[in-house]
TORPA-4810 file (N, C-alpha, C, O; in nm, 3 decimals):
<nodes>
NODE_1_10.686_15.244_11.040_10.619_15.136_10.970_10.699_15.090_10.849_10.716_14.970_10.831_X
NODE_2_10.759_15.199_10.750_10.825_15.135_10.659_10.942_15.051_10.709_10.992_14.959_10.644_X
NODE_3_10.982_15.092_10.839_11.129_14.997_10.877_11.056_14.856_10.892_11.142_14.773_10.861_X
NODE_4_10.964_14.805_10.918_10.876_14.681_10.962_10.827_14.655_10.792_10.741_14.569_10.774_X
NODE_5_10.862_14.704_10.712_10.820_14.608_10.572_10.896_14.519_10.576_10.869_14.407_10.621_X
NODE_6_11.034_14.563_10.514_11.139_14.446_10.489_11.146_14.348_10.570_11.168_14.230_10.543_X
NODE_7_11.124_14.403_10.687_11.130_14.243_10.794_11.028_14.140_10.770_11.043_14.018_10.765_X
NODE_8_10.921_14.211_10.755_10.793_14.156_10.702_10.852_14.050_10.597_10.866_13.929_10.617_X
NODE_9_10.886_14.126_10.472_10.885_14.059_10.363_10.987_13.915_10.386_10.958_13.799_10.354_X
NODE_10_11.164_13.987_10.477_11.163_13.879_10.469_11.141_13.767_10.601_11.200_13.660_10.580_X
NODE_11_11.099_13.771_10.677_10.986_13.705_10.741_10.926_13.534_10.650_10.943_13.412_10.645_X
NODE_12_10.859_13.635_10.600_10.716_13.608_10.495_10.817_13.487_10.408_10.781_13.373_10.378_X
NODE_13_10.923_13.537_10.386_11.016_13.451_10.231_11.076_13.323_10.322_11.079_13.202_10.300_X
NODE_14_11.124_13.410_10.439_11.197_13.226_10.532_11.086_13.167_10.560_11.132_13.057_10.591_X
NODE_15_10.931_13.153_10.578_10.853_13.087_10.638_10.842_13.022_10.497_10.890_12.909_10.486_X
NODE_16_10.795_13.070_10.408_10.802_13.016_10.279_10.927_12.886_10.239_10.899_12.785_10.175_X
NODE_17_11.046_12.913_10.284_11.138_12.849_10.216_11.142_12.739_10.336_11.130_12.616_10.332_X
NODE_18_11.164_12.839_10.459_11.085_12.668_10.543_10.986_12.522_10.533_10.987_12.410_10.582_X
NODE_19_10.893_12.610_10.427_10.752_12.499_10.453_10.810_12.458_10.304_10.749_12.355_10.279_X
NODE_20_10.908_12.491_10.176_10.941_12.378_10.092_11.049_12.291_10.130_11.081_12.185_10.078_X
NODE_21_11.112_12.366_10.251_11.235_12.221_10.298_11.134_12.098_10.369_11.155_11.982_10.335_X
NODE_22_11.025_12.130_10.467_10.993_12.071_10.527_10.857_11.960_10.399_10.791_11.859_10.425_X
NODE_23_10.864_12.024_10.299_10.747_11.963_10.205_10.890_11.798_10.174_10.892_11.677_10.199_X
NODE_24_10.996_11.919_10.099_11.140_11.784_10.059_11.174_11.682_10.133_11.196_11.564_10.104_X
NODE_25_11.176_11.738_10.226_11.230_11.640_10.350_11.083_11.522_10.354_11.086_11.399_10.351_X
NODE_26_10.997_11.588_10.359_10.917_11.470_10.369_10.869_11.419_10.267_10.773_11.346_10.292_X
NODE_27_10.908_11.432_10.117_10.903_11.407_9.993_11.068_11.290_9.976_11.104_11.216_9.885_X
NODE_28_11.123_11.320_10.096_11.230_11.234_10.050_11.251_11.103_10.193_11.325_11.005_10.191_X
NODE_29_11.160_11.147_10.303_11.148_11.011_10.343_11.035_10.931_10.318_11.010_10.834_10.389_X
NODE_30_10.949_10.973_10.201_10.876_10.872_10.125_10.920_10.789_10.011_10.854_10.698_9.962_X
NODE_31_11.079_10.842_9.960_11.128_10.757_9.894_11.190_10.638_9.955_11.193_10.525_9.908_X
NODE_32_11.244_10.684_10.079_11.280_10.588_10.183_11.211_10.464_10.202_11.251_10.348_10.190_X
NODE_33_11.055_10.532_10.246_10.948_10.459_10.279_10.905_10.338_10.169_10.894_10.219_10.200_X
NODE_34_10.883_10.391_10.039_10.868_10.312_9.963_11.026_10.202_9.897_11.026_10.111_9.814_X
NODE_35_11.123_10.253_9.965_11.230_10.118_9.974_11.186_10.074_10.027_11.126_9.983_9.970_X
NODE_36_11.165_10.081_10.173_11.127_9.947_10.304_11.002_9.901_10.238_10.997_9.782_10.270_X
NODE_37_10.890_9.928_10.159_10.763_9.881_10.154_10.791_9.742_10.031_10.749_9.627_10.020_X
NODE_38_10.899_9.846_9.943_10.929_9.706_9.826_10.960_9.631_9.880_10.880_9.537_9.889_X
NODE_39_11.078_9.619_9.943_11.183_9.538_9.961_11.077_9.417_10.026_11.066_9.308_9.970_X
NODE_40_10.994_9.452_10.163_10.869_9.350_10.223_10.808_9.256_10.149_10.780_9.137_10.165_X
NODE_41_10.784_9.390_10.007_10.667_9.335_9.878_10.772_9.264_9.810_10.708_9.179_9.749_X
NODE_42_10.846_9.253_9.794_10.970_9.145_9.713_10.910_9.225_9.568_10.851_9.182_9.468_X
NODE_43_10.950_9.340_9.604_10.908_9.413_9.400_11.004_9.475_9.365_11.011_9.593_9.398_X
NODE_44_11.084_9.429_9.304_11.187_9.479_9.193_11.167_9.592_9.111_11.270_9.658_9.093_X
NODE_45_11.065_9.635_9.056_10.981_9.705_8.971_10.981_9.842_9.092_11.023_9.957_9.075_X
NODE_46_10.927_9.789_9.197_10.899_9.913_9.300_11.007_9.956_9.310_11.021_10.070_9.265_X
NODE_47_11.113_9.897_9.363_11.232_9.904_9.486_11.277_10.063_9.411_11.296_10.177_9.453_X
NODE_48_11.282_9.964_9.217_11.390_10.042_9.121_11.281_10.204_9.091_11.316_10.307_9.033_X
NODE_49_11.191_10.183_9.133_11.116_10.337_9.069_11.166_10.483_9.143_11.135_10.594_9.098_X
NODE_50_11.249_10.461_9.264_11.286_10.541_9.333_11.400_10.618_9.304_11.442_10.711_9.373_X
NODE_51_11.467_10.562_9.162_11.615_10.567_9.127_11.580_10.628_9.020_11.468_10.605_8.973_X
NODE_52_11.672_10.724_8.954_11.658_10.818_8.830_11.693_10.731_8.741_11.736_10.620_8.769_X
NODE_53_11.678_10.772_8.640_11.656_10.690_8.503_11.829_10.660_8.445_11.865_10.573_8.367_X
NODE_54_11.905_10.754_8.508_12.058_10.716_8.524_12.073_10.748_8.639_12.064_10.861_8.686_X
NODE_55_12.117_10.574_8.738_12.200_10.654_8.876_12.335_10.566_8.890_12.367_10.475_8.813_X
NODE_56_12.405_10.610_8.998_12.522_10.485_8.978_12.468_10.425_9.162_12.413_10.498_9.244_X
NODE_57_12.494_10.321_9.176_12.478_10.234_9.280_12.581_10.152_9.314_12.652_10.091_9.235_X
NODE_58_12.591_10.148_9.486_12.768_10.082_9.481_12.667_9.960_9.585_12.560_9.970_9.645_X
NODE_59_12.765_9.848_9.565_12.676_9.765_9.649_12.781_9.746_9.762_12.901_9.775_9.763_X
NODE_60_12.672_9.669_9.893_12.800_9.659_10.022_12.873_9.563_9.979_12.966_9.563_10.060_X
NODE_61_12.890_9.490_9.913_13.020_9.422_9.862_13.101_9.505_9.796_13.216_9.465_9.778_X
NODE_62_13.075_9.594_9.762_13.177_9.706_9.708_13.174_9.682_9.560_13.268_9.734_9.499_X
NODE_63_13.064_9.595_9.469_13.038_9.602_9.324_13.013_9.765_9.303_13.008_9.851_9.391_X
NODE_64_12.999_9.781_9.163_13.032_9.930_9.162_12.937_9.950_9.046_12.997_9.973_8.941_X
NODE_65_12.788_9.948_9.036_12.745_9.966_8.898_12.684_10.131_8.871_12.595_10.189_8.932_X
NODE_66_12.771_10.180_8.755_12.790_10.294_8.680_12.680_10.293_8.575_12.659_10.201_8.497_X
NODE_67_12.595_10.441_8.587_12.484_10.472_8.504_12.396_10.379_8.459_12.343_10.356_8.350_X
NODE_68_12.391_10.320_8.594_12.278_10.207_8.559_12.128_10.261_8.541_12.098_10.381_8.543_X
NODE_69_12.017_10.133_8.518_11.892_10.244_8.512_11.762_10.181_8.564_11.768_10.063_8.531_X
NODE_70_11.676_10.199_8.615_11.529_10.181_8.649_11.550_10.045_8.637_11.576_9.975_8.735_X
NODE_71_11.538_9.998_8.513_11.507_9.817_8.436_11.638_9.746_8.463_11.636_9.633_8.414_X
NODE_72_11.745_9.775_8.520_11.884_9.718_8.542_11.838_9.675_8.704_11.817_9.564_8.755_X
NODE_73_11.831_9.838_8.768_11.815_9.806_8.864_11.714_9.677_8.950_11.742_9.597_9.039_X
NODE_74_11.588_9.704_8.872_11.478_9.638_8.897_11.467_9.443_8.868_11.416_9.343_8.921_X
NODE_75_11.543_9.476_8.763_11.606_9.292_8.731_11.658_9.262_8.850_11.621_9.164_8.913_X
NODE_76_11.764_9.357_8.898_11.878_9.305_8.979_11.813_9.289_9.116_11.828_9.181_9.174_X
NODE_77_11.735_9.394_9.176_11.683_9.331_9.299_11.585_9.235_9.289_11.595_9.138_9.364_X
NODE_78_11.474_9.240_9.198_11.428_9.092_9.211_11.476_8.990_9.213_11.417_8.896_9.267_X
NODE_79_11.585_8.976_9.161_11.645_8.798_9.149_11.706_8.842_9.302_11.767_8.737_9.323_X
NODE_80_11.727_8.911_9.404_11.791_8.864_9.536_11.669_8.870_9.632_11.669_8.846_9.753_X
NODE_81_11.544_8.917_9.535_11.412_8.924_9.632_11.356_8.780_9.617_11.289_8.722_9.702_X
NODE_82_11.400_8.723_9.475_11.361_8.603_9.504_11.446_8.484_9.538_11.414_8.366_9.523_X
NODE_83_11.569_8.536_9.591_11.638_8.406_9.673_11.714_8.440_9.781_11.681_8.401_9.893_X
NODE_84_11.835_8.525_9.758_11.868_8.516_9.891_11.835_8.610_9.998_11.894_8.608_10.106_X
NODE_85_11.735_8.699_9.967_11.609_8.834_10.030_11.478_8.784_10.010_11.376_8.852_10.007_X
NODE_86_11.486_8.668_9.996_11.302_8.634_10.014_11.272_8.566_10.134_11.313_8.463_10.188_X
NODE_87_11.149_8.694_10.171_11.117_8.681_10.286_11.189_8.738_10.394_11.253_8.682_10.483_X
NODE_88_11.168_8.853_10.372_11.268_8.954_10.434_11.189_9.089_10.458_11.090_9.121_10.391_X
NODE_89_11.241_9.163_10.556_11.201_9.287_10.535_11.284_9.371_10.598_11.324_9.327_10.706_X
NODE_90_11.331_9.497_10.562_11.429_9.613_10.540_11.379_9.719_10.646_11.270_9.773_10.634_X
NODE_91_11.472_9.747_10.757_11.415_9.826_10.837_11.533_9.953_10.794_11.643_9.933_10.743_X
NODE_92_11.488_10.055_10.822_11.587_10.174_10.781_11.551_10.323_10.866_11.450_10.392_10.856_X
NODE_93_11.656_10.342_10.941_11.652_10.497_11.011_11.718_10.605_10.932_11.840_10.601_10.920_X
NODE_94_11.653_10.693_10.883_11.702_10.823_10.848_11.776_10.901_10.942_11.713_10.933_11.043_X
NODE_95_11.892_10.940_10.934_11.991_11.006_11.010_11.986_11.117_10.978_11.950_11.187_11.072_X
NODE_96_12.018_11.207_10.827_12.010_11.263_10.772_12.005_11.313_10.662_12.057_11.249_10.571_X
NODE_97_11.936_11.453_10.628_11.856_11.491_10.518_11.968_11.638_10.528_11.968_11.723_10.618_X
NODE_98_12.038_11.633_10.430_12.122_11.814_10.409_12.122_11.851_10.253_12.181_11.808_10.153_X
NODE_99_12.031_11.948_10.278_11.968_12.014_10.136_12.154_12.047_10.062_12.222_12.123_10.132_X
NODE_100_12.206_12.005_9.964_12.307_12.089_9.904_12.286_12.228_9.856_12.324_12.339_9.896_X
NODE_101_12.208_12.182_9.749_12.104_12.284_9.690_11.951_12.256_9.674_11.919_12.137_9.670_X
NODE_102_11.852_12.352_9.666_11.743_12.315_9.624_11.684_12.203_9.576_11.581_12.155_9.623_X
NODE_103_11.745_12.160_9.485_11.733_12.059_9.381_11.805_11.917_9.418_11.773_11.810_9.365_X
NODE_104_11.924_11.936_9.537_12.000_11.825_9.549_12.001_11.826_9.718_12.017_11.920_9.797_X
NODE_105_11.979_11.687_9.740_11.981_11.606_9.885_12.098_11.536_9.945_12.109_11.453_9.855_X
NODE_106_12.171_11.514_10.007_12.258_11.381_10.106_12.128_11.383_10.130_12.035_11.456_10.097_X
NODE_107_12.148_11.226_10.237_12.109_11.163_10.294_12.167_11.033_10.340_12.212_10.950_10.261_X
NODE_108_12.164_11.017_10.478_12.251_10.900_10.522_12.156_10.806_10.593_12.111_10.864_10.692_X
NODE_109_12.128_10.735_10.585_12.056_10.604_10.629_12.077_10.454_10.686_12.131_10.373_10.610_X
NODE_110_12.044_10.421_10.790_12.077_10.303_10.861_11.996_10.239_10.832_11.881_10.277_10.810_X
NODE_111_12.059_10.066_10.821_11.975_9.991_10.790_11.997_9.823_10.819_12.109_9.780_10.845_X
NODE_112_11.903_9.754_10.812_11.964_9.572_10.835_11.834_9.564_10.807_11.743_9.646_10.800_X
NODE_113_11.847_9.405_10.787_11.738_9.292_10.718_11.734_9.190_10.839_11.816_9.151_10.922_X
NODE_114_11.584_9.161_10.808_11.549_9.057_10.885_11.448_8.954_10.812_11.377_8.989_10.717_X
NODE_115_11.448_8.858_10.850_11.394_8.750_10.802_11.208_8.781_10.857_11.192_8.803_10.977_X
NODE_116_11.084_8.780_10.767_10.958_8.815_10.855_10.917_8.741_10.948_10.908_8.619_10.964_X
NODE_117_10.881_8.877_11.035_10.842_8.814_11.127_10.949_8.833_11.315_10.945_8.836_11.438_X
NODE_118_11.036_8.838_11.174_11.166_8.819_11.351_11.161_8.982_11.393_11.181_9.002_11.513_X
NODE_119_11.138_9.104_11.309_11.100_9.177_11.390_11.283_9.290_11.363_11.391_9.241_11.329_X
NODE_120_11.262_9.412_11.387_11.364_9.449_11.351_11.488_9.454_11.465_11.481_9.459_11.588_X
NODE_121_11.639_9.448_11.348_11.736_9.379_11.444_11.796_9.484_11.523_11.785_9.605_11.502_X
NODE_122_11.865_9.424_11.620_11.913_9.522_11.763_12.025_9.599_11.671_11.982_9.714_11.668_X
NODE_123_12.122_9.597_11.610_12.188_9.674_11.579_12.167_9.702_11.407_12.120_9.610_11.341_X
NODE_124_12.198_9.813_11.348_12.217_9.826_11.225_12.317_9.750_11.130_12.422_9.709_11.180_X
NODE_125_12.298_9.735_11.032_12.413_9.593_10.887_12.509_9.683_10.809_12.627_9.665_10.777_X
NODE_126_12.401_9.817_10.780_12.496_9.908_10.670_12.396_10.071_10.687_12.292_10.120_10.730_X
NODE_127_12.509_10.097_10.625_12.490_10.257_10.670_12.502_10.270_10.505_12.601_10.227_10.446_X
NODE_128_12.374_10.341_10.426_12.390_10.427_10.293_12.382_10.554_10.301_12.329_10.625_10.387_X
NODE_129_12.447_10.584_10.193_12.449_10.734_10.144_12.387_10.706_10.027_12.400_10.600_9.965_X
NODE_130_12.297_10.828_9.987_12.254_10.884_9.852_12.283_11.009_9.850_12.319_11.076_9.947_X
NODE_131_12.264_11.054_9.712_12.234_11.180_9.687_12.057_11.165_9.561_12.020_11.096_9.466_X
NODE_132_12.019_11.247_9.621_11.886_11.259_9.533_11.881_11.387_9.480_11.897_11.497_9.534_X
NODE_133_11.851_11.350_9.348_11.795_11.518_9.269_11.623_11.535_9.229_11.534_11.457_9.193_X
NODE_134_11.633_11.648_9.251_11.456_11.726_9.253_11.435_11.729_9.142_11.506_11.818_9.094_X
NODE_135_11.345_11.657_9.027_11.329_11.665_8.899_11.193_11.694_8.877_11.115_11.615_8.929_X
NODE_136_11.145_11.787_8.814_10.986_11.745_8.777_10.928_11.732_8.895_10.830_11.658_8.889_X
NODE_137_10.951_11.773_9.000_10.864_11.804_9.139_10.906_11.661_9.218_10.907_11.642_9.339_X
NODE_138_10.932_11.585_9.133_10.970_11.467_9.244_11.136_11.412_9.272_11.224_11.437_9.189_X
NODE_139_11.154_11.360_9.355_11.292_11.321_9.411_11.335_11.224_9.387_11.275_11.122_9.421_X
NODE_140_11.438_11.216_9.329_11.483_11.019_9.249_11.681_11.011_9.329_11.763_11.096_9.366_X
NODE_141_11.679_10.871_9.322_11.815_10.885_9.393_11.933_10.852_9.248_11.953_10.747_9.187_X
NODE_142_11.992_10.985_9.231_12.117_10.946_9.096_12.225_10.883_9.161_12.303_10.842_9.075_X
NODE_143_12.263_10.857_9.274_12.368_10.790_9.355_12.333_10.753_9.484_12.279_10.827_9.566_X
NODE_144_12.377_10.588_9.507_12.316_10.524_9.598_12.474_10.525_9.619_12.542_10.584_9.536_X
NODE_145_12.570_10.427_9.787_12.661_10.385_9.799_12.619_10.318_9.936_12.609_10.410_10.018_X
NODE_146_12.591_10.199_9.995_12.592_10.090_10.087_12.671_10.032_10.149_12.692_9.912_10.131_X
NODE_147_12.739_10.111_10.243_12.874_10.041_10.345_12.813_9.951_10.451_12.732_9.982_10.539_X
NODE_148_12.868_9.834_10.425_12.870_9.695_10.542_12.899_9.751_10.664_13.013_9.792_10.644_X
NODE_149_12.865_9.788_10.805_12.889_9.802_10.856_12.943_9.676_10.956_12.864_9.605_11.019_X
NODE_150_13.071_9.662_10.960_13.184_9.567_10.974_13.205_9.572_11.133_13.240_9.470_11.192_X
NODE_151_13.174_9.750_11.234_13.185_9.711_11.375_13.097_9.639_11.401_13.130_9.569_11.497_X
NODE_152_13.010_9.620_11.370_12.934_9.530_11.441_12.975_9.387_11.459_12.929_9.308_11.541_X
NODE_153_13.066_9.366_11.375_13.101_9.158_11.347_13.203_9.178_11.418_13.206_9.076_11.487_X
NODE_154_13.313_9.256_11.455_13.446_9.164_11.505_13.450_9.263_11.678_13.433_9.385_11.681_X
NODE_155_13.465_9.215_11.752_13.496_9.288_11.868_13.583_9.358_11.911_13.577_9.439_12.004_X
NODE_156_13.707_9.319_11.818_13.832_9.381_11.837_13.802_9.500_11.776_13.861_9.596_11.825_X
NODE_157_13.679_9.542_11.624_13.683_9.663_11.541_13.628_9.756_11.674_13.664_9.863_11.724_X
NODE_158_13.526_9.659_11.702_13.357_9.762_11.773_13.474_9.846_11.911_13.485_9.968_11.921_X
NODE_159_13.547_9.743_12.004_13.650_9.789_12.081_13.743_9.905_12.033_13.735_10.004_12.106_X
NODE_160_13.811_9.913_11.953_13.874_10.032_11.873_13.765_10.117_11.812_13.825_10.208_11.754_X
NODE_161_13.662_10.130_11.799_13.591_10.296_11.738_13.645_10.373_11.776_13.716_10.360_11.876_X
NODE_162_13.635_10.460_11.724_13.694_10.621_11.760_13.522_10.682_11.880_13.503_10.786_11.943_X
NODE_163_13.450_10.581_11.865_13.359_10.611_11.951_13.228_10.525_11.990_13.182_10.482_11.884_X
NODE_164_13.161_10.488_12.083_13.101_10.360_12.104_12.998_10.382_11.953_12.941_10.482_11.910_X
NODE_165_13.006_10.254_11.906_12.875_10.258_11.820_12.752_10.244_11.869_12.694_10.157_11.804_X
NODE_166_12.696_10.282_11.940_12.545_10.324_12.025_12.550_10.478_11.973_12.463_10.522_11.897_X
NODE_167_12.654_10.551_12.017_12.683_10.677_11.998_12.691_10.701_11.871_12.609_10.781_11.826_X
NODE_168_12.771_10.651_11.796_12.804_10.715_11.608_12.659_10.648_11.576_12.593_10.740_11.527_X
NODE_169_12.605_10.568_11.580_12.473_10.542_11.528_12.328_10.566_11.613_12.223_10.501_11.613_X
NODE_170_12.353_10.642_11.657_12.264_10.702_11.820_12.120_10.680_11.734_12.030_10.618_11.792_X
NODE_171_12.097_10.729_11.601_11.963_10.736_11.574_11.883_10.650_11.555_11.760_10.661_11.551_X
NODE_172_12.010_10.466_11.528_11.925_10.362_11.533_11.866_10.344_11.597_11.744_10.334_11.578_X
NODE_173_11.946_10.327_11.746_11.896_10.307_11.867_11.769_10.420_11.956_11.703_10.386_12.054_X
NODE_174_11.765_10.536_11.898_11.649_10.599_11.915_11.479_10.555_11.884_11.374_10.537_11.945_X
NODE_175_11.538_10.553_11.740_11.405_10.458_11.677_11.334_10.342_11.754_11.372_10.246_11.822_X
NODE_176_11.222_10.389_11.718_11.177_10.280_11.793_11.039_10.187_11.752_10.983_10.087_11.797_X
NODE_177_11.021_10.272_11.650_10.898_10.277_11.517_10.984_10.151_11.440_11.107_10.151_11.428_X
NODE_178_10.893_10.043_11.389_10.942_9.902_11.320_10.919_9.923_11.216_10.842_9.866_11.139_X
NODE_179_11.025_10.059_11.191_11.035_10.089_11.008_11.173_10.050_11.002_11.233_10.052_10.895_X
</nodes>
């Protein structure tokens, strides 16, 4: 019986550390969630609440803004929510969630815009990376980075992949939920 403690115990500690990855993970595709919900709601205010109070954010044009914050951020997407993203809505597949540490997330995410109504588009626009940190029980993103995804526009790129893009982005095309 004493040889069956320790197993017990640790047993008992991975089920435990299981049910806080599985709490994070789904603590961090509600930050997700509430991107796609702003972005619909054209709320600037929302979009930016998801972002730590210093994060850096790269845009798919490859602008590069450093220790920006909540009220930077939140200016900045409203003025494209109200012109050239109005009337839009943000569909996005989670690919992946890899704990670094406790406290710190990757996450890679697919994504494209559509005009409402048209419904989400056949292939993905850009692929982001974040990293999010665990603060105060909740998850904020200190680094965003938004790559254009460019095979999709020229045929000659999508023809040269190192592998069909159906395949390197397999999880878009899985999805099937009009998130």
């Amino acid at each position: 019986m004493k040889k069956f403690i320790p197993f017990i115990a640790l047993l008992f500690i991975t089920q435990l550390m299981y049910a806080q990855k599985t709490q994070d993970e789904k603590a961090i595709q509600q930050v997700v969630e509430t991107m796609i919900t702003s972005w619909g709601e054209g709320n600037g205010e929302k979009f930016a609440s998801i972002f730590a109070d210093e994060h850096d954010f790269i845009v798919w044009t490859g602008y590069y803004i450093k220790n920006s914050n909540p009220t930077v951020n939140a200016r900045a997407h409203q003025g494209i929510f109200n012109t050239i993203y109005k009337d839009t809505d943000l569909y996005s597949t989670i690919d992946k969630i890899k704990f670094i540490r406790e406290d710190i997330a990757l996450i890679h995410v697919l994504g494209a815009v559509s005009k409402k109504g048209e419904g989400r588009p056949t292939d993905p626009e850009v692929l982001w990376t974040g990293i999010l940190e665990k603060k105060d029980n909740t998850w904020k993103i200190i680094s965003f980075h938004n790559l254009d995804l460019e095979v999709f526009k020229d045929e000659n790129i999508k023809n040269n992949a190192p592998m069909p893009p159906e395949v390197m982005y397999a999880s878009w095309y899985a999805n099937t939920e009009n998130k």
